[in-house]
MDTraj code that builds the backbone (N, CA, C; nanometers):
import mdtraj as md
import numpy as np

residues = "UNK UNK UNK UNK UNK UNK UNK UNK UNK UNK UNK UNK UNK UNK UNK UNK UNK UNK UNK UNK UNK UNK UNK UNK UNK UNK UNK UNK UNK UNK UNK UNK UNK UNK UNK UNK UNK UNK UNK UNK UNK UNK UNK UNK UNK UNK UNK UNK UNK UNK UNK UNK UNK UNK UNK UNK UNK UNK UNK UNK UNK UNK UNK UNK UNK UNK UNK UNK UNK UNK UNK UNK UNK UNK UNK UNK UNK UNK UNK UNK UNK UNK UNK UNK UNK UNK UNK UNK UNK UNK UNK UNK UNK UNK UNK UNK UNK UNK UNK UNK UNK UNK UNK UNK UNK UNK UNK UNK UNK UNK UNK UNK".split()
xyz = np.array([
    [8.6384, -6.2203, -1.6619],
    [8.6981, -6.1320, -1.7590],
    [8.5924, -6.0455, -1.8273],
    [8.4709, -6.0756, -1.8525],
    [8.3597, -6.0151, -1.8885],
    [8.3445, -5.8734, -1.8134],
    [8.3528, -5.9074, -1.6789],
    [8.3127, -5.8134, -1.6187],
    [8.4187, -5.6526, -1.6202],
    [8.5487, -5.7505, -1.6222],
    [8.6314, -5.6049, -1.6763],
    [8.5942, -5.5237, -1.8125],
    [8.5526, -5.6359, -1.9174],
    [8.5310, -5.5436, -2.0574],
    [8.4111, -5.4706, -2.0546],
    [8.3020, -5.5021, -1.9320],
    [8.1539, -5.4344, -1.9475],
    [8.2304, -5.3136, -1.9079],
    [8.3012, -5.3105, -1.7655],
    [8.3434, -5.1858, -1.6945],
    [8.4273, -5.1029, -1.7928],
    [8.5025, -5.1408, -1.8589],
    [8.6103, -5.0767, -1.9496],
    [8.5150, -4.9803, -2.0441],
    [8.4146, -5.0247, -2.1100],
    [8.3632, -4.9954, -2.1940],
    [8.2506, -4.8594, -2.1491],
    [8.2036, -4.8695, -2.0339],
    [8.1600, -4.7750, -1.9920],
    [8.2421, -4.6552, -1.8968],
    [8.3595, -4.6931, -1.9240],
    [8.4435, -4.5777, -1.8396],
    [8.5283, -4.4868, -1.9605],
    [8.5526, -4.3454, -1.9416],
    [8.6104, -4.2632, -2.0359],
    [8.7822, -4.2844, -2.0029],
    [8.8227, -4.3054, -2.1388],
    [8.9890, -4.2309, -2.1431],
    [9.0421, -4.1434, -2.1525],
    [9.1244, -4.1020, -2.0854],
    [9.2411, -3.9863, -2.1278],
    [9.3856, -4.0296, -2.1923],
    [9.3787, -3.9729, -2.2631],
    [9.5038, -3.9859, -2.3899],
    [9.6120, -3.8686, -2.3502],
    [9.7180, -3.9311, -2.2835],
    [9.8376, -3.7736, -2.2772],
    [9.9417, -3.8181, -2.3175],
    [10.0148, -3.7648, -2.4339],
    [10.0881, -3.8172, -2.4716],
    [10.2069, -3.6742, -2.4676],
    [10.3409, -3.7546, -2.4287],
    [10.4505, -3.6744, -2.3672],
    [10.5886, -3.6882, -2.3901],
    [10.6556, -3.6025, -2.3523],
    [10.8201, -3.5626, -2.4236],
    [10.9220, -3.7013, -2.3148],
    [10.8845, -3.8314, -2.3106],
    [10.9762, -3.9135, -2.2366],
    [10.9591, -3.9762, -2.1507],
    [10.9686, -4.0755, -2.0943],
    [10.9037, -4.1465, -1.9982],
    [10.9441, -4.1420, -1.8439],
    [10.9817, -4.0288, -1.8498],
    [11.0103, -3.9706, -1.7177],
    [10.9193, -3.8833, -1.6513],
    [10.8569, -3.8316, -1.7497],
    [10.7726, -3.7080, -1.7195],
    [10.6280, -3.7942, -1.7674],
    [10.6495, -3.9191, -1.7928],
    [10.5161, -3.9489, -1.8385],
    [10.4740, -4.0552, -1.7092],
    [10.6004, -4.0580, -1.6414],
    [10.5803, -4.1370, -1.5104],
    [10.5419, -4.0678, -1.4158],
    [10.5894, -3.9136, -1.3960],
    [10.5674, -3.8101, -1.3304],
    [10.3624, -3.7298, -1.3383],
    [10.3467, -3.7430, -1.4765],
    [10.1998, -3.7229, -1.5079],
    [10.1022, -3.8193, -1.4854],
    [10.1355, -3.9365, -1.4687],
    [10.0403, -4.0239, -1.4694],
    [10.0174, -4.0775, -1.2818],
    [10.1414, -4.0207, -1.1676],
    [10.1064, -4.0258, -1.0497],
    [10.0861, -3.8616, -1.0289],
    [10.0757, -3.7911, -1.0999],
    [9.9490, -3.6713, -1.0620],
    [9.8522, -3.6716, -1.0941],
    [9.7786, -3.7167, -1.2369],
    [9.6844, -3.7697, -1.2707],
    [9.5990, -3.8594, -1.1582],
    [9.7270, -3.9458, -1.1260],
    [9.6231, -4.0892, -1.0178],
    [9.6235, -4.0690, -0.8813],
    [9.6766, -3.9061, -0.8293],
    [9.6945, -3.9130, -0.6858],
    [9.5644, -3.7751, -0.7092],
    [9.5299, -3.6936, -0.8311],
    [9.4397, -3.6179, -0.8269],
    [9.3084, -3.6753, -0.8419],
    [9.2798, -3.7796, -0.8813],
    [9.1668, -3.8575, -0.9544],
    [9.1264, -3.9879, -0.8936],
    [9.0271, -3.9999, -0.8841],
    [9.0158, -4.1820, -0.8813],
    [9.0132, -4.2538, -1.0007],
    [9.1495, -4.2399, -1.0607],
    [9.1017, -4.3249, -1.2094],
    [9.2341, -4.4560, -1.2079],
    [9.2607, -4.5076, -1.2907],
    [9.3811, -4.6011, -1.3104],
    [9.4185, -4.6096, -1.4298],
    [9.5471, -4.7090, -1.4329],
    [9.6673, -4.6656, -1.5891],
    [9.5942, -4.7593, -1.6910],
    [9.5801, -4.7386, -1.8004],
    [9.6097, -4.8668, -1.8760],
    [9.7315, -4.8655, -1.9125],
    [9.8141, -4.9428, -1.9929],
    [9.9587, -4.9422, -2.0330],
    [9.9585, -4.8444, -2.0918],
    [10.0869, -4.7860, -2.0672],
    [10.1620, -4.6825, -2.1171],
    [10.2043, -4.7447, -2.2950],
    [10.2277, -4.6548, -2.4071],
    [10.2741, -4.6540, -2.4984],
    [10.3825, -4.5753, -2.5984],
    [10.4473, -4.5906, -2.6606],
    [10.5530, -4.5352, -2.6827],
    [10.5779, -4.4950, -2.7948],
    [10.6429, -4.4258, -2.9007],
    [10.6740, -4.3786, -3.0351],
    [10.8176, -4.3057, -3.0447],
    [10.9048, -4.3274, -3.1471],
    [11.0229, -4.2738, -3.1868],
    [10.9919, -4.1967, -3.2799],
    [10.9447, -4.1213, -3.3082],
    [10.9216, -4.0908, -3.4388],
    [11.0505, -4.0498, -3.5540],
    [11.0165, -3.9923, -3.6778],
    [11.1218, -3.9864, -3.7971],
    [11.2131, -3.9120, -3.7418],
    [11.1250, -3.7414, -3.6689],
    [11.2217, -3.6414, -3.6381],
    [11.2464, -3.6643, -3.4910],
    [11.2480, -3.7626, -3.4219],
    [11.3215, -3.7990, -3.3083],
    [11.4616, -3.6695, -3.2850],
    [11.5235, -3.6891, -3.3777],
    [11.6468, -3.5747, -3.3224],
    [11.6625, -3.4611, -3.2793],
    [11.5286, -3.3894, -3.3428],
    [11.4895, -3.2654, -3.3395],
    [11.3921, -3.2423, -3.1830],
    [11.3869, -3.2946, -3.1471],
    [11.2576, -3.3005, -3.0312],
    [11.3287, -3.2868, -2.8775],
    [11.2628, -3.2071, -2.7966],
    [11.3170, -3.2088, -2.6717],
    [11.3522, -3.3231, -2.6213],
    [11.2917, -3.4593, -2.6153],
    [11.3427, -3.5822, -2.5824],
    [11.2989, -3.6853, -2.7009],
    [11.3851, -3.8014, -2.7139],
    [11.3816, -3.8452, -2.8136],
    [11.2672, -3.9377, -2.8688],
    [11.1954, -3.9740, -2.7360],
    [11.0745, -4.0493, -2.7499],
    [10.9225, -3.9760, -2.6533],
    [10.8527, -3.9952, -2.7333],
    [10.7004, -4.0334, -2.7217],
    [10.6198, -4.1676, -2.6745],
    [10.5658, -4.0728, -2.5226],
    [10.4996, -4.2053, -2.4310],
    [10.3651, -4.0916, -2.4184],
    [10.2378, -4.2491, -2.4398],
    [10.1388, -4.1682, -2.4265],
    [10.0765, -4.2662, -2.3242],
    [10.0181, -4.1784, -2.1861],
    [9.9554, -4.2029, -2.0813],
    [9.8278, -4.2081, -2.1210],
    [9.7432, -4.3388, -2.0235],
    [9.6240, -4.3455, -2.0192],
    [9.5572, -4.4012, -1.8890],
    [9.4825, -4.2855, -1.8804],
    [9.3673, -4.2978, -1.7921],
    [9.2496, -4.3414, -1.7811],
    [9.2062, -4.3957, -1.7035],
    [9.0421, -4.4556, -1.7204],
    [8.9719, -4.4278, -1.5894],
    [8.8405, -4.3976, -1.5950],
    [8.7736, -4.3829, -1.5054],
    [8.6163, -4.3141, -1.5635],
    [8.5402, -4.2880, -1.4659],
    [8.4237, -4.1744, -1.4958],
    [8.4928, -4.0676, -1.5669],
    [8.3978, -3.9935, -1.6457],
    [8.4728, -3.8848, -1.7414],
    [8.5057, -3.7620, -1.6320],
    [8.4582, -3.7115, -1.5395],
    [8.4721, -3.6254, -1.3831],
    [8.5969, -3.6625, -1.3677],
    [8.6153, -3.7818, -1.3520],
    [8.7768, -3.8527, -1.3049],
    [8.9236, -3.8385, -1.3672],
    [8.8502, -3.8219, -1.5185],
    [8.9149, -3.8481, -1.6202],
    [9.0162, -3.7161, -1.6497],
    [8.9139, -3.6039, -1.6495],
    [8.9046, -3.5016, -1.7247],
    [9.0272, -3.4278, -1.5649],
    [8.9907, -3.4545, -1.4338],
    [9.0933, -3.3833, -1.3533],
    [9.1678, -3.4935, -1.3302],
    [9.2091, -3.5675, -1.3603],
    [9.3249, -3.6802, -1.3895],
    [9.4306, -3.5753, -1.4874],
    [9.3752, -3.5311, -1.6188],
    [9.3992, -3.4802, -1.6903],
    [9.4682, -3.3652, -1.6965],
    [9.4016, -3.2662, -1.6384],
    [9.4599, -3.1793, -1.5780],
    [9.5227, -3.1564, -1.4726],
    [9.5741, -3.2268, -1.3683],
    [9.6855, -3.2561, -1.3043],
    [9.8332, -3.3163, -1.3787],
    [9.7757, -3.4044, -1.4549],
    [9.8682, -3.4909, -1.5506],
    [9.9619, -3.3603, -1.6503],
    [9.8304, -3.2744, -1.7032],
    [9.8878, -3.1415, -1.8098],
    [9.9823, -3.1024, -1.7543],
    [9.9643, -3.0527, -1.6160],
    [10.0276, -2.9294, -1.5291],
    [10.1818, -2.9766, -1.5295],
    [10.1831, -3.0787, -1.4963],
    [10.3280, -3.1907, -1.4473],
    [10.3791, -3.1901, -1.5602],
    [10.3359, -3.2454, -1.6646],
    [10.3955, -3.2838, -1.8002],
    [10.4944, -3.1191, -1.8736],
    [10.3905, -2.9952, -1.8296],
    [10.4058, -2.8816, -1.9088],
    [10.5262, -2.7946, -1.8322],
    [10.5369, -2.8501, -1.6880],
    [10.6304, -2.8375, -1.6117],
    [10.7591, -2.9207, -1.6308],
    [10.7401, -2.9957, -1.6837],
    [10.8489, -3.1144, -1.7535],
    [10.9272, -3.1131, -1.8901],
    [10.9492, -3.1935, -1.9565],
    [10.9834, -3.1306, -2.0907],
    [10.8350, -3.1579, -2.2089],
    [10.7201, -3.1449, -2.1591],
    [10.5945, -3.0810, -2.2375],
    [10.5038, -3.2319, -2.2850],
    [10.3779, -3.1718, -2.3271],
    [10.3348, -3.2180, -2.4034],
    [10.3102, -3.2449, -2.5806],
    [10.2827, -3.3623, -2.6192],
    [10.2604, -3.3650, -2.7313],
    [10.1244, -3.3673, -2.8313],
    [10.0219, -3.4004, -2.7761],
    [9.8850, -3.4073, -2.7629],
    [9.7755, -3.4934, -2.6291],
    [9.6670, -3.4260, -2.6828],
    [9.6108, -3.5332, -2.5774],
    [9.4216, -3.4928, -2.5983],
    [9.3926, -3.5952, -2.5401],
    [9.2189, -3.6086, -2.5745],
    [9.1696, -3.6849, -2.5050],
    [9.0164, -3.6782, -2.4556],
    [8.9531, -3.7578, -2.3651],
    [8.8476, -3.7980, -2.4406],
    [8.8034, -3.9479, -2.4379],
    [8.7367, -4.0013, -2.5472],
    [8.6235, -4.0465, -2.4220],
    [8.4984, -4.0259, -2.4057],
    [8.4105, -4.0282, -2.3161],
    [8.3065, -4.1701, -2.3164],
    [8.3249, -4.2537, -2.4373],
    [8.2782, -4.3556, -2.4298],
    [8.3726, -4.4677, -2.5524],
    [8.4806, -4.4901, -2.5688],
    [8.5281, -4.5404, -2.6105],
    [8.4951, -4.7012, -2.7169],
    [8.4783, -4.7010, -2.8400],
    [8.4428, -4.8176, -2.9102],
    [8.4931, -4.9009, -2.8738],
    [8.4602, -5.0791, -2.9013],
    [8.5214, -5.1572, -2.8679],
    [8.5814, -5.2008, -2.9693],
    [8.5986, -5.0991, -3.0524],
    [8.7793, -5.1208, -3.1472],
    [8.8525, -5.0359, -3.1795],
    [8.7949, -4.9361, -3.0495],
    [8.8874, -4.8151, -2.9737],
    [8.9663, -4.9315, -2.8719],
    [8.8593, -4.9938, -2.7643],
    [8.8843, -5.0812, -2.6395],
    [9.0254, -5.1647, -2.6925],
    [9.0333, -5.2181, -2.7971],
    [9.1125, -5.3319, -2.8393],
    [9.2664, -5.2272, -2.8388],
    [9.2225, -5.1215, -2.9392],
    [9.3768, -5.0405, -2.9199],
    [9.4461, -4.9934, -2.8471],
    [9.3798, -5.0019, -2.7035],
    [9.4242, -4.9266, -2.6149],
    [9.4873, -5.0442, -2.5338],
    [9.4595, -5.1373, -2.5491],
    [9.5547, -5.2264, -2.5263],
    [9.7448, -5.2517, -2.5836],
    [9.7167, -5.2173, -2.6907],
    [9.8418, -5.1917, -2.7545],
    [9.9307, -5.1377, -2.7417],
    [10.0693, -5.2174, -2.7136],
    [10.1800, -5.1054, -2.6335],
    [10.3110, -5.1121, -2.6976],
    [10.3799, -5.0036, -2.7068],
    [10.4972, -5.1065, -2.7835],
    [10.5998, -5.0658, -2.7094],
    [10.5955, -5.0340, -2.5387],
    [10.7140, -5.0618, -2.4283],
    [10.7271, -5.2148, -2.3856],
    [10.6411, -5.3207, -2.4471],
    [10.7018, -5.4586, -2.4386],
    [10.7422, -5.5021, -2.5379],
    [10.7584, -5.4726, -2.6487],
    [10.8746, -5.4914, -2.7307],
    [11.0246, -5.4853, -2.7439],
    [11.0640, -5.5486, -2.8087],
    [11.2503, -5.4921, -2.7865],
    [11.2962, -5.4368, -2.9142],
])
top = md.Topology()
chain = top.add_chain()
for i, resn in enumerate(residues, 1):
    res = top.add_residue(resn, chain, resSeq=i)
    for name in ("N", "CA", "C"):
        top.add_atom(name, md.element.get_by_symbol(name[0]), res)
traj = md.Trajectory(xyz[None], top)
């Protein structure tokens, strides 16, 4: 297990966060068929103005890999998403803390 957190820690994330988990399923196999990178769990948000919003929830994709990997993960992922019903933000964090590492674990699509 060590050896995953050394690797984790030296690989960059991409943060894309998107209008539904349809299109966030759709960005994250363009992301991984453009890139050599892989998912961490997907995460989710309803927010207040949920009603108002092209779809009612917020899923944010993540990528990991070399930041090269990351960054056209990324932009494959944009293209799909912006072609979809859009994005909501997104950022590539190039060396991630390890209490960045801990949050990115955090998901709240296994909740009920």
């Amino acid at each position: 297990m060590e050896g995953l957190t050394s690797r984790n820690e030296s690989e960059a994330v991409g943060l894309l966060e998107v209008f539904g988990l349809v299109c966030a399923f759709l960005a994250a196999d363009a992301g991984c068929k453009a890139a050599d990178v892989r998912l961490e769990v997907f995460d989710k948000n309803k927010p207040a103005n949920a009603d108002s919003l092209p779809v009612p929830l917020l899923v944010t994709v993540k990528f990991r890999g070399s930041i090269a990997d990351v960054e056209e993960a990324m932009r494959a992922a944009e293209a799909v998403a912006l072609a979809n019903t859009g994005i909501v933000s997104k950022h590539i964090i190039a060396r991630p803390t390890q209490d960045t590492e801990k949050m990115l674990k955090v998901s709240a699509l296994d909740k009920n």
